[in-house]
Backbone as numpy.savetxt, mean C-alpha at the origin, in Angstrom:
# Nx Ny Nz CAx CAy CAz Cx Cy Cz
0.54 -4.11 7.94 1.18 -3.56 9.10 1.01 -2.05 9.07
0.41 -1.29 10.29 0.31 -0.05 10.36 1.52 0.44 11.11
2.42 1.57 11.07 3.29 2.11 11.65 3.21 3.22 11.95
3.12 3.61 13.37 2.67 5.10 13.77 4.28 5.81 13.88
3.94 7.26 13.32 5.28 8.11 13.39 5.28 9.47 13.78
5.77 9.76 14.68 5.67 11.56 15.30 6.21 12.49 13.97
5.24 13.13 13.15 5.33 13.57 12.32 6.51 14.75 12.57
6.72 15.47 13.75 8.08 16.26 14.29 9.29 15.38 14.35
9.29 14.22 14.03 11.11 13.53 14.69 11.39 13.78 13.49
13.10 13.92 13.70 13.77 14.30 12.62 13.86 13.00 11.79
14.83 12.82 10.48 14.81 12.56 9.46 15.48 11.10 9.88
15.56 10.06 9.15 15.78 8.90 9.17 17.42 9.05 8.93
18.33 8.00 9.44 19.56 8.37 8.66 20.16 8.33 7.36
20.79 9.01 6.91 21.19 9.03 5.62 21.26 7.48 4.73
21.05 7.25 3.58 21.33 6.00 2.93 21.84 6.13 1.30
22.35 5.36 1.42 23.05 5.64 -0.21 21.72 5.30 -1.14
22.18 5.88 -2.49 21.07 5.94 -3.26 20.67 4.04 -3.76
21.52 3.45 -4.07 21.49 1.96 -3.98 20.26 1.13 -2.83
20.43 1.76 -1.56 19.50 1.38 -0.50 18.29 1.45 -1.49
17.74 2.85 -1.68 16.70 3.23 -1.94 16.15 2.49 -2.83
17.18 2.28 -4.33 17.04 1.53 -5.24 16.19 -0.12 -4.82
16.80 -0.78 -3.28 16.52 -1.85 -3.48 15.34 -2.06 -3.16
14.63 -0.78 -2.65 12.95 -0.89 -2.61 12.11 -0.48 -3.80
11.29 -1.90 -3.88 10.62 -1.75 -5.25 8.94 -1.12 -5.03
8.96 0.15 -5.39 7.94 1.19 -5.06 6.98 0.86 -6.26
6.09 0.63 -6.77 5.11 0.39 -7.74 3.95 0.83 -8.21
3.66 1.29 -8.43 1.95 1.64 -8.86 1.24 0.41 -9.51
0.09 0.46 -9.06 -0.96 -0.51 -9.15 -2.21 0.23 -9.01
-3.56 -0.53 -9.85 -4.56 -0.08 -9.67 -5.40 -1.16 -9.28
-6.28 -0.82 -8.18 -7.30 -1.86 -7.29 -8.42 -2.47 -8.48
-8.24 -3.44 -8.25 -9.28 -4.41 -9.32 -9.88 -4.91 -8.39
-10.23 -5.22 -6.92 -11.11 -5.95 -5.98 -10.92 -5.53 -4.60
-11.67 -5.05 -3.67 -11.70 -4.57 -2.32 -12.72 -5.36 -1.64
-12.60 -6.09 -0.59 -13.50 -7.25 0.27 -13.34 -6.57 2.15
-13.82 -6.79 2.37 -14.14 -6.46 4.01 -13.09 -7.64 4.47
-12.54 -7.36 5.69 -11.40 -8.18 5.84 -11.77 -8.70 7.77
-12.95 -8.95 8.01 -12.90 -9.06 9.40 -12.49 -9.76 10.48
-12.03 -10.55 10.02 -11.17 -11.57 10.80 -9.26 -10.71 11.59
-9.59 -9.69 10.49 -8.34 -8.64 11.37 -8.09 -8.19 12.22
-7.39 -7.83 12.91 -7.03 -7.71 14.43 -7.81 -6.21 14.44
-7.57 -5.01 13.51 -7.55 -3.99 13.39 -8.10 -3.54 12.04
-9.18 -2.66 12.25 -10.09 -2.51 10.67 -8.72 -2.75 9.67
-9.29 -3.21 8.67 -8.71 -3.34 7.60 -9.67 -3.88 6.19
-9.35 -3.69 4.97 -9.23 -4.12 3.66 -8.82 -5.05 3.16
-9.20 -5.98 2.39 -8.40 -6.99 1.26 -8.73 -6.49 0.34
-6.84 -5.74 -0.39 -7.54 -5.18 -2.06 -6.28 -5.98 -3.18
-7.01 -6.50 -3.94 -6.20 -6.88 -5.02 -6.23 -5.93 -6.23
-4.83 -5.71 -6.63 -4.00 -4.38 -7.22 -3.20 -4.97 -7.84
-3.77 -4.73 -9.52 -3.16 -4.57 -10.56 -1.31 -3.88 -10.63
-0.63 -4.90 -11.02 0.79 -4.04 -10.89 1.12 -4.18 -12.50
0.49 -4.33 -13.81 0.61 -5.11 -14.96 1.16 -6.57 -15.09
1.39 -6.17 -16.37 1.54 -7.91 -17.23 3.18 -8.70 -16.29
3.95 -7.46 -15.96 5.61 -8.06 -15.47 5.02 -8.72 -14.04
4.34 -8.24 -13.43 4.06 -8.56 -11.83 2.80 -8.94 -11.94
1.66 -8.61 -12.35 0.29 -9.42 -12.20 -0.29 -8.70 -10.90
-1.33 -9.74 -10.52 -2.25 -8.60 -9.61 -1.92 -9.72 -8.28
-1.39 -8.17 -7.54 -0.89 -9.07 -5.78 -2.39 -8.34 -4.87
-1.97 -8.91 -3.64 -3.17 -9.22 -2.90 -2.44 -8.57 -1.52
-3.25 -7.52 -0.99 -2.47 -6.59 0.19 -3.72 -6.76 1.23
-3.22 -6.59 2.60 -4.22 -6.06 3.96 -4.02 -4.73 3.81
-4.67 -3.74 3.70 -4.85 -2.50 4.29 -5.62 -2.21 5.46
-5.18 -1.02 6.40 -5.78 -0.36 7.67 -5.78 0.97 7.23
-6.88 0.99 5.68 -7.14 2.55 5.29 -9.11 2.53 5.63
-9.47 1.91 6.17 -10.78 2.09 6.67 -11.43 3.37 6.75
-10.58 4.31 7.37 -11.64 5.42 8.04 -10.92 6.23 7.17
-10.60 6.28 6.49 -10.10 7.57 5.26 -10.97 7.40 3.83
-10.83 5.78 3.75 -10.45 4.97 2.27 -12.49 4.25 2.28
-13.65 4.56 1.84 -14.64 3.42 2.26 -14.40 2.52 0.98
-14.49 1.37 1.48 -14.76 -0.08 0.61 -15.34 0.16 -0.93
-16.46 0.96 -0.66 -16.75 1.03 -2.39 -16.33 2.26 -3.29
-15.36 3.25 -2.72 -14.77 3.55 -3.60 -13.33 3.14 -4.43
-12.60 2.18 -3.52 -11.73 1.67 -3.90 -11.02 0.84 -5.48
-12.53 0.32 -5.93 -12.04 -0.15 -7.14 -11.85 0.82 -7.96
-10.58 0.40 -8.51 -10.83 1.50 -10.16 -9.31 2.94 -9.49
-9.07 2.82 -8.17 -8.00 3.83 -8.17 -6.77 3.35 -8.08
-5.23 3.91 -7.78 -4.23 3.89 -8.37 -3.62 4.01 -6.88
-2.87 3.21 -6.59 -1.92 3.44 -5.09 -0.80 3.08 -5.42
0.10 3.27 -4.33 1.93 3.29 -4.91 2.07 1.71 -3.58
3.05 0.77 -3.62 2.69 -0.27 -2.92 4.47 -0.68 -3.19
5.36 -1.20 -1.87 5.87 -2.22 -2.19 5.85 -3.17 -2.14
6.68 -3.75 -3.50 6.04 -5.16 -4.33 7.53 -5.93 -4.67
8.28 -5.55 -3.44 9.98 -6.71 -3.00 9.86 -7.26 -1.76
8.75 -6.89 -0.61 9.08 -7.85 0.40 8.38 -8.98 0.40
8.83 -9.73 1.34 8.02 -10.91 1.46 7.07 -11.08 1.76
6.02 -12.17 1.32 4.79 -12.19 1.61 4.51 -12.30 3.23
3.42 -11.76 3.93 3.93 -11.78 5.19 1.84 -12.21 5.88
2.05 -13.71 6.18 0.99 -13.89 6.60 -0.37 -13.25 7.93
-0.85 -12.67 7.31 -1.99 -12.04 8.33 -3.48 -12.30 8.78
-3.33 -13.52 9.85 -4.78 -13.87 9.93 -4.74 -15.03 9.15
-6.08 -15.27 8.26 -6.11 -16.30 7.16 -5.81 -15.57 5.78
-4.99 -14.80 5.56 -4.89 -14.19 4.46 -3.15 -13.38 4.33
-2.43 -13.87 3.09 -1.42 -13.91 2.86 -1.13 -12.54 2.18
-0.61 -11.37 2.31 -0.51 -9.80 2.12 0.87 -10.16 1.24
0.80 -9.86 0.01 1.93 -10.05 -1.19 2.34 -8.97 -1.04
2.31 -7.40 -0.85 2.62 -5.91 -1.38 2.08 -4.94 -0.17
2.92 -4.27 0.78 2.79 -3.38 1.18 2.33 -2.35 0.93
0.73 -1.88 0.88 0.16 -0.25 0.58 0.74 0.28 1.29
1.36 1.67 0.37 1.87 2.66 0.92 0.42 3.94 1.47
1.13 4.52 2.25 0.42 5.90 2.75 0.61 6.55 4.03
0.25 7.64 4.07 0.63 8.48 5.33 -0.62 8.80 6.23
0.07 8.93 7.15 -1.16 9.69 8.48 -1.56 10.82 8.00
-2.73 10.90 8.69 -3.89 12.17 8.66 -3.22 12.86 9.94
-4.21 13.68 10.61 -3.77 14.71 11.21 -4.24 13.56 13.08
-4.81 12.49 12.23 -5.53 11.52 13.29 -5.17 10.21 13.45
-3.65 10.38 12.37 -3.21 9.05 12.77 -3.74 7.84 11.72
-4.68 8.40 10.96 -5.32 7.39 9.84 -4.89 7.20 8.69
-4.58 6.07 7.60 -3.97 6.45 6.77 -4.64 7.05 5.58
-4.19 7.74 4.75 -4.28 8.08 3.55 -3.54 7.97 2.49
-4.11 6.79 1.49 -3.08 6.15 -0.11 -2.45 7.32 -0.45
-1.60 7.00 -0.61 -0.58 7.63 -1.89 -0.84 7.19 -3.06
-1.29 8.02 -3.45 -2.06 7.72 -5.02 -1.44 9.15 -6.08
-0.71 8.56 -7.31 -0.69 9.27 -8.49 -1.34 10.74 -8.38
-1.11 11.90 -9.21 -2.53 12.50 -9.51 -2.92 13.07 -10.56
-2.17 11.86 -11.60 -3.20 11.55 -12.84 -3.06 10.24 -13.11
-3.35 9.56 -13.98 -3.40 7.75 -14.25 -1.95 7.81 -15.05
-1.69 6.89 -14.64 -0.42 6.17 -15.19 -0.37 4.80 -15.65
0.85 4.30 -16.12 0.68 2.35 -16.25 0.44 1.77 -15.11
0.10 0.99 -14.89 0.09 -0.24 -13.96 1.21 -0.62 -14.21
2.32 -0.71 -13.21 3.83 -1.27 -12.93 4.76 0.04 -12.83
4.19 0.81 -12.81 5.21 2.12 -12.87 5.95 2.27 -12.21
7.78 2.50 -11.92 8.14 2.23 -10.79 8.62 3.66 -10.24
8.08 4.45 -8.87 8.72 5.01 -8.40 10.21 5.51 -8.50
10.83 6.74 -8.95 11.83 7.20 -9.13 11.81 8.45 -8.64
C-alpha cells in the first residue's frame, strides 16, 4: 500500500508512548527481489530477512522508480512486521516496507546507515 502525504500538514495527533510501542518497526535485509507485474501499480516482490526470531517475510513494494530491481539484494530496510498479512493480487504481503516520498512523490527505503542485525527493533 502506497500512501500519499502533503509533506506541509501538520503533525499527527499526539499518542502515548505505549501506541508507538505497539508498532513493531524491524530491520531486515533483502535476500530476493522479483518483478511483480500482475500489480495494479509498479511494484516489487522482496523477501527480507528479519533473523532467526521472525524468519524471512515476503512484502509488495511501490519503490520502482527510486529503488531498480537489481540493486536490491543484499540491502537493509526498516519494515513493519505486526500487521496482518494483507492479500495483493496473487501474492500475500507479510511486512509493510517502510519509506518516504521524494520531492516526486516516489518512495525512498528507509534504510540503516551502517549494517546492523537482522531483527533489530526500532527504538
Amino acid at each position: 500500500m502506497h500512501v500519499t502525504h502533503d509533506p506541509g500538514a501538520a503533525a499527527s495527533p499526539v499518542i502515548d508512548f505505549n501506541a508507538f510501542l505497539a508498532v513493531d518497526i524491524r530491520v531486515g535485509t533483502i535476500v530476493d527481489a522479483k518483478p511483480f507485474p500482475e500489480a495494479r501499480k509498479p511494484a516489487w516482490r522482496l523477501w527480507i530477512d528479519f533473523g532467526p526470531a521472525i524468519g524471512v517475510r515476503k512484502s509488495s513494494a511501490q519503490i520502482t522508480e527510486n529503488h531498480p530491481l537489481e540493486t536490491l539484494v543484499g540491502q537493509q530496510v526498516a519494515a513493519v512486521v505486526n500487521f496482518p498479512p494483507r492479500q495483493i493480487g496473487p501474492v500475500v504481503s507479510e511486512v509493510l516496507t517502510l519509506g518516504f516520498p521524494d520531492a516526486h512523490g516516489k518512495v525512498v527505503l528507509i534504510q540503516p546507515g551502517k549494517p546492523v542485525p537482522n531483527g533489530g527493533r526500532l527504538f
